[in-house]
C-alpha positions as a printed NumPy array, in Angstrom:
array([[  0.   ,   0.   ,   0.   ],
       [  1.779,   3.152,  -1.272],
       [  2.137,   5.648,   2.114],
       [  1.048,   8.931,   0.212],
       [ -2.589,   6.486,   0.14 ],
       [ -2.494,   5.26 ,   3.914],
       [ -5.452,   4.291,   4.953],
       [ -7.191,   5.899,   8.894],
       [ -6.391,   3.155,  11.599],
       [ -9.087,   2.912,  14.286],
       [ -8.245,   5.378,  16.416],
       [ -6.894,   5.044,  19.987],
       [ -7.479,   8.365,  22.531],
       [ -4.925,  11.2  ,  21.901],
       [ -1.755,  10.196,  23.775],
       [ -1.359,  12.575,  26.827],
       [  2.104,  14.018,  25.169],
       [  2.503,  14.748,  21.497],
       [  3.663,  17.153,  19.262],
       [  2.171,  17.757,  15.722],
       [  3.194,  20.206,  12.9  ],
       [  2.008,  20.68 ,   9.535],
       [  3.37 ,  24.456,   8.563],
       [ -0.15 ,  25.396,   7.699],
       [  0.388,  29.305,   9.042],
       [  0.058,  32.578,   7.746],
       [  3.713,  33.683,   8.068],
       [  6.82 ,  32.894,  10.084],
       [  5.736,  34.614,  13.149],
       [  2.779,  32.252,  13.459],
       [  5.486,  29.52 ,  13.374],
       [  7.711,  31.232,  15.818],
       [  5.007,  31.767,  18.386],
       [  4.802,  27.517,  18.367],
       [  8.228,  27.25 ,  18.887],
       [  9.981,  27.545,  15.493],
       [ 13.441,  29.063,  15.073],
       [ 15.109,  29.579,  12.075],
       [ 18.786,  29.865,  12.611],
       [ 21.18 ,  32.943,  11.554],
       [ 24.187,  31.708,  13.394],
       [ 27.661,  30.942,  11.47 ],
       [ 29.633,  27.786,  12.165],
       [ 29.517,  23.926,  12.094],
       [ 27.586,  22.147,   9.871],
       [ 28.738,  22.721,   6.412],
       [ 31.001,  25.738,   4.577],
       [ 32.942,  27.827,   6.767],
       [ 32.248,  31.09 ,   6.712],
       [ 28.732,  30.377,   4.895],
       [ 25.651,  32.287,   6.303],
       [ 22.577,  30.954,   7.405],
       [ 19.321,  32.983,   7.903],
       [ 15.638,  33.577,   7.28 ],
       [ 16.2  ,  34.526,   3.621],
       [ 16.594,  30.572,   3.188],
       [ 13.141,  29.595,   4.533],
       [  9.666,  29.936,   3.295],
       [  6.454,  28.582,   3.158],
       [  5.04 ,  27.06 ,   0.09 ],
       [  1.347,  26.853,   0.334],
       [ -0.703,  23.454,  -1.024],
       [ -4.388,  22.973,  -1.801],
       [ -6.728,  21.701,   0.688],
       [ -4.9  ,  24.033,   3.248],
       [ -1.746,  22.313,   3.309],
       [  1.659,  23.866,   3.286],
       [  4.934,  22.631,   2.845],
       [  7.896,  24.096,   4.629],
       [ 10.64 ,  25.122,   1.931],
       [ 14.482,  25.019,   2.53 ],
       [ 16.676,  26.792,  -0.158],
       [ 20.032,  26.352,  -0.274],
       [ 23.175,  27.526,  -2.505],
       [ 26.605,  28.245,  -3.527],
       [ 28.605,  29.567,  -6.44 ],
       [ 31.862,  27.451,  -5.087],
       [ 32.745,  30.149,  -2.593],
       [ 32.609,  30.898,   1.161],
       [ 31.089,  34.117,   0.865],
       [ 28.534,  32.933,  -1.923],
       [ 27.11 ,  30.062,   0.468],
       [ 24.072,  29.798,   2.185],
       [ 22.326,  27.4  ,   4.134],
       [ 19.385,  26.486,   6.113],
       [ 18.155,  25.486,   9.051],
       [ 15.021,  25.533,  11.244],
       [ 14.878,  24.13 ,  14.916],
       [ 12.065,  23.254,  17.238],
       [ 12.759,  23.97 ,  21.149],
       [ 14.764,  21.532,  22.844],
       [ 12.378,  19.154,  24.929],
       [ 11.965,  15.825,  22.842],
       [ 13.674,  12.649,  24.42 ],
       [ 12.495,   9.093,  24.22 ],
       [  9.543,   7.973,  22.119],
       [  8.713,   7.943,  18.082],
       [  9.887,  11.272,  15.94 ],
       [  8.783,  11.397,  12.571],
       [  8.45 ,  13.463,   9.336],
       [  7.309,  13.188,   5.498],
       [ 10.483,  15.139,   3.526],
       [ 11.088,  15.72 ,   0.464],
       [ 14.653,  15.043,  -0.983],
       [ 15.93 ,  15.817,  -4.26 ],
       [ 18.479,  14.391,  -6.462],
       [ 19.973,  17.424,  -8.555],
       [ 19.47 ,  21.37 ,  -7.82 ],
       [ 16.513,  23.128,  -8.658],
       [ 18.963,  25.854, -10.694],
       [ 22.804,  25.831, -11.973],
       [ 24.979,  22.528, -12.458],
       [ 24.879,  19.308, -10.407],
       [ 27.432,  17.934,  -8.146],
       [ 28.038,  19.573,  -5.13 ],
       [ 28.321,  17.643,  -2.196],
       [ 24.808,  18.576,  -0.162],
       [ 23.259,  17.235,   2.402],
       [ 19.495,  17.161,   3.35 ],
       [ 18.265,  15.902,   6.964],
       [ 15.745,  15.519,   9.997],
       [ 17.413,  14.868,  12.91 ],
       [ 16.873,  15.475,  17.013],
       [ 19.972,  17.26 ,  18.963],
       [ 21.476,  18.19 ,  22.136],
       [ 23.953,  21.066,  22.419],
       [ 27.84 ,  20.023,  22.215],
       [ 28.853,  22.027,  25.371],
       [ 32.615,  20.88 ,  24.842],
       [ 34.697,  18.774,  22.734],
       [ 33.784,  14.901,  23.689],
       [ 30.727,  16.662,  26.101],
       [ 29.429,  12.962,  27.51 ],
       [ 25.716,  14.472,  27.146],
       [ 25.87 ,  15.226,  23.584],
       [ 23.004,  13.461,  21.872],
       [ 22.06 ,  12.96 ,  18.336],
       [ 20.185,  10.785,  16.133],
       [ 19.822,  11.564,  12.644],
       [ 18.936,  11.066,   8.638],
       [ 21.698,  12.411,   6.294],
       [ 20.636,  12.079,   2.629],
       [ 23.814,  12.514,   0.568],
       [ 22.574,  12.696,  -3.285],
       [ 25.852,  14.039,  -4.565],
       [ 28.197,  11.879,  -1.812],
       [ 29.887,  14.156,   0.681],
       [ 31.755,  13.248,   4.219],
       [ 34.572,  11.997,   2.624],
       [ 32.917,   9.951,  -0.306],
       [ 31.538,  10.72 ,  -3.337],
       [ 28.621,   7.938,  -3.155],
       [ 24.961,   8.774,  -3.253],
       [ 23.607,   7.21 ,  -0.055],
       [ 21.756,   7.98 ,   3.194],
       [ 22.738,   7.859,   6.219],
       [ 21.602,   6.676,  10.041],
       [ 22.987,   7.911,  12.579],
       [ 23.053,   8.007,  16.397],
       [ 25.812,  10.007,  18.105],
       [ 27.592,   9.439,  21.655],
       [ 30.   ,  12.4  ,  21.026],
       [ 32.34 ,  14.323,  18.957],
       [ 34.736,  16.388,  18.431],
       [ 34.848,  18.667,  15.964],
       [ 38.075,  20.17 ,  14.97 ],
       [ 40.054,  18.286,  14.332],
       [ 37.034,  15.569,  13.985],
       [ 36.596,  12.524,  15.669],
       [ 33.326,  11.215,  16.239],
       [ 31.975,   8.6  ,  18.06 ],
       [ 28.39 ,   6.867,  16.818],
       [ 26.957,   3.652,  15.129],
       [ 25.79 ,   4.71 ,  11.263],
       [ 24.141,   2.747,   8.679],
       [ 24.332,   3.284,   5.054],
       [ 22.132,   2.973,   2.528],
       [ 23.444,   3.013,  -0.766],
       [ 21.688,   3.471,  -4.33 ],
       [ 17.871,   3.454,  -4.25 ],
       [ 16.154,   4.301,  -0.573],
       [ 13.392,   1.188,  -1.291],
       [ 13.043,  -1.368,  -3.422],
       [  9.918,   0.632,  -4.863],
       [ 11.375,   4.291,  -4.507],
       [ 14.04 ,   6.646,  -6.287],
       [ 16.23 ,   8.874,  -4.129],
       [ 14.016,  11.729,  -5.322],
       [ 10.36 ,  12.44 ,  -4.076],
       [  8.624,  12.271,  -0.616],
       [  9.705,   9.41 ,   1.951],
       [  8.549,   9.34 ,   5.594],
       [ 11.143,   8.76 ,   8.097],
       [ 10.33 ,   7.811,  11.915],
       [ 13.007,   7.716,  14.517],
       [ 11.998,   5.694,  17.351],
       [ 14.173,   6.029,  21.08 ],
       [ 13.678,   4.519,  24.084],
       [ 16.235,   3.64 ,  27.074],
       [ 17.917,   0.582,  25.286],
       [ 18.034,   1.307,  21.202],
       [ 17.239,   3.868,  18.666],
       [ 15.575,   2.457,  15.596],
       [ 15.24 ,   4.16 ,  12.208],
       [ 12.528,   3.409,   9.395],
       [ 11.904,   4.803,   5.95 ],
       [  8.853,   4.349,   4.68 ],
       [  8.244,   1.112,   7.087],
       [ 10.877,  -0.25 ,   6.591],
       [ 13.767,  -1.063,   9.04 ],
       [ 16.724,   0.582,   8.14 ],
       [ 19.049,   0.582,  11.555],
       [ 18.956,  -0.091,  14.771],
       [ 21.705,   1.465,  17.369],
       [ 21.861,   0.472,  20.851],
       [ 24.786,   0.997,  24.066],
       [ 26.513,   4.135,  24.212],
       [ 24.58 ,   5.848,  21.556],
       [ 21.464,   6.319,  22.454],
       [ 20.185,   9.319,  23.482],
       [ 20.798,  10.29 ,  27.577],
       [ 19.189,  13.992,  27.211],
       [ 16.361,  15.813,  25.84 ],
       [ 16.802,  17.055,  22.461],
       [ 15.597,  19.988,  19.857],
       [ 14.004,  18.887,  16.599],
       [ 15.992,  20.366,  13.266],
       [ 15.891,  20.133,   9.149],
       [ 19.037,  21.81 ,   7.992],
       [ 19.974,  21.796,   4.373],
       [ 23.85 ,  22.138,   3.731],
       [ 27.056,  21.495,   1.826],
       [ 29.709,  19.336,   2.869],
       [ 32.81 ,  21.622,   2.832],
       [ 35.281,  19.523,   0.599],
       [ 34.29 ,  18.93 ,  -2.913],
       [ 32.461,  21.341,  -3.873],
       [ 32.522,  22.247,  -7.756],
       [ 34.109,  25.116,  -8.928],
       [ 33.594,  29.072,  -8.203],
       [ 31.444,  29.686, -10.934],
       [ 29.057,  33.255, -11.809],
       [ 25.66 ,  31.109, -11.701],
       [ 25.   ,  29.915,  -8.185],
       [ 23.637,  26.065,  -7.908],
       [ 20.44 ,  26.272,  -5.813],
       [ 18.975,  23.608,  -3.372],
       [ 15.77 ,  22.743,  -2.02 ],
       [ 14.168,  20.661,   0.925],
       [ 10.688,  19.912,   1.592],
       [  8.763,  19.258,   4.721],
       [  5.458,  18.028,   5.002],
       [  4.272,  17.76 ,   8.743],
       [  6.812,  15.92 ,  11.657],
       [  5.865,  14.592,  14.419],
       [  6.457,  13.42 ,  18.481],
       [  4.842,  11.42 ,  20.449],
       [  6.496,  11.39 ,  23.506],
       [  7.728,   7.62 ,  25.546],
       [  5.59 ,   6.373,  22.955],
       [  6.824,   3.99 ,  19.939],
       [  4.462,   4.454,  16.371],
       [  5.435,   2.86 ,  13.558],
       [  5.186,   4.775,  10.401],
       [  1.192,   3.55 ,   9.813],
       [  0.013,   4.33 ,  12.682],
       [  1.886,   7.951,  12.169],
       [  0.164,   8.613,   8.871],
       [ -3.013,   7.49 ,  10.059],
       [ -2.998,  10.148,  13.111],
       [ -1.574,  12.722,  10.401],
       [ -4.55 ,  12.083,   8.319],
       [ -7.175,  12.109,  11.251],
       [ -6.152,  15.395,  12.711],
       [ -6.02 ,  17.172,   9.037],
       [ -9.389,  15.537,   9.03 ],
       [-10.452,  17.703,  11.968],
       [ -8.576,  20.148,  10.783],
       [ -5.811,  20.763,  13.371],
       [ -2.2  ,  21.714,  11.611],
       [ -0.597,  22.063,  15.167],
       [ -0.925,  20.031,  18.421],
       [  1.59 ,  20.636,  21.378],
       [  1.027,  18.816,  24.598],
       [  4.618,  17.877,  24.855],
       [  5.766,  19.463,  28.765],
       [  8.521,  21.925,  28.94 ],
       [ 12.091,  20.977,  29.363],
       [ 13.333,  24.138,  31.174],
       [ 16.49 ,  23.605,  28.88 ],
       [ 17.71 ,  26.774,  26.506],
       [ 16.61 ,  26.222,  22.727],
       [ 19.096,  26.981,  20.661],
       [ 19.991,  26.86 ,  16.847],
       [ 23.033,  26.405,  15.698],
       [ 24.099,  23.013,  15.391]])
């Protein structure tokens, strides 16, 4: 059964903590006001010295009041002709099922193909110091182009213990997938990717289907922020040329449902049951107390 055509479950009551976003808003301050930060901070991921800002999110809107959140993303070959995106969530997600229909794309929307970019989801903890023994990650890396060293198309999951960055030396269990994503799918077009964390494993699915499972020292031990970033890896990218090559990342809805573990059915089927009522944002998810921050 193709996902895009999931049919409604029976449904259960609400869970008493879960967190539900569909970017159906008027403008970025409506966003903001549930949480949303879009990030304007230089540094790690990507090309040093590349900016990040607001200029490199949007909202596309979608019949039936849908909207899709829009990353853009370029470079001409240059530091100062970079930009990148990135949009954060506040930091108070920890164990249970994250999950989020994306879009990724094979080639750039504008200019020549190649560069090394890299399009993910992904929940984070702040790296307070090199090898910080709270650092937590878990994340989906989809590499079109190849970057981190390779030049293979693949994606990537990955849950971090810790890292450091300069010069790098990371710590975390990672699972490739090379080639095709499924069987049935091309790299390019909509997938839905859950993340599911409790005290013993993290487990990663695209489109239902297992794709890793990490346990021991990398999982999770803190709550976490929810992130998209769309970025180039900082080696390999093609020459300085006058026509930028432009980028783009889609997001659909994501989802948390806090100590909770959905597979990717029973997500879709809750997606399409609260469109139904016609809720595009649900937050129920308590407070961490921690700062939210983005810029990692």
């Amino acid at each position: 059964m193709p996902w895009a055509q999931a049919q409604s479950l029976p449904q259960t009551a609400q869970p008493p903590s879960v967190f539900f976003e569909d970017f159906h808003a008027a403008n970025w301050n409506e966003l903001a006001a549930r949480g949303w930060m879009v990030r304007d901070a230089k540094g790690h991921p990507g090309v040093p010295g590349a900016r990040w800002g607001a200029g490199q999110v949007s909202l596309v809107p979608q019949g039936g009041g849908k909207a899709w959140l829009r990353l853009d993303a370029q470079t001409d070959g240059t530091p100062e002709g970079t930009a990148q995106a990135q949009v954060c969530q506040q930091r108070k997600f920890f164990r249970g099922t994250y999950a989020a229909r994306v879009k990724f794309s094979d080639r750039p929307v504008s200019g020549a193909d190649g560069d090394p970019v890299i399009q993910a989801f992904y929940s984070v903890a702040p790296l307070k110091h090199y090898f910080d023994p709270e650092f937590s990650e878990v994340d989906w890396e989809y590499l079109p182009n190849g970057g981190w060293g390779s030049t293979e198309t693949r994606l990537y999951g990955l849950s971090w213990q810790t890292v450091r960055l300069d010069p790098w030396l990371s710590f975390n269990s990672s699972k490739e997938a090379p080639g095709a994503l499924a069987e049935d799918a091309g790299h390019d077009g909509w997938h839905v990717l859950v993340m599911q964390v409790d005290e013993q494993a993290v487990r990663m699915f695209i489109d239902g289907r297992l794709h890793a499972e990490h346990r021991g020292r990398n999982v999770p031990v803190v709550p976490m922020s929810i992130n998209f970033n769309l970025w180039f890896s900082p080696s390999s990218l093609l020459p300085a040329s006058p026509q930028p090559r432009r980028w783009q990342q889609h997001i659909d809805w994501v989802v948390h449902v806090k100590d909770a573990q959905w597979d990717a059915e029973r997500v879709l089927a809750q997606v399409k049951a609260w469109r139904s009522e016609g809720r595009h944002h649900l937050d129920s998810v308590p407070a961490s107390g921690l700062s939210s921050e983005c810029r990692f």
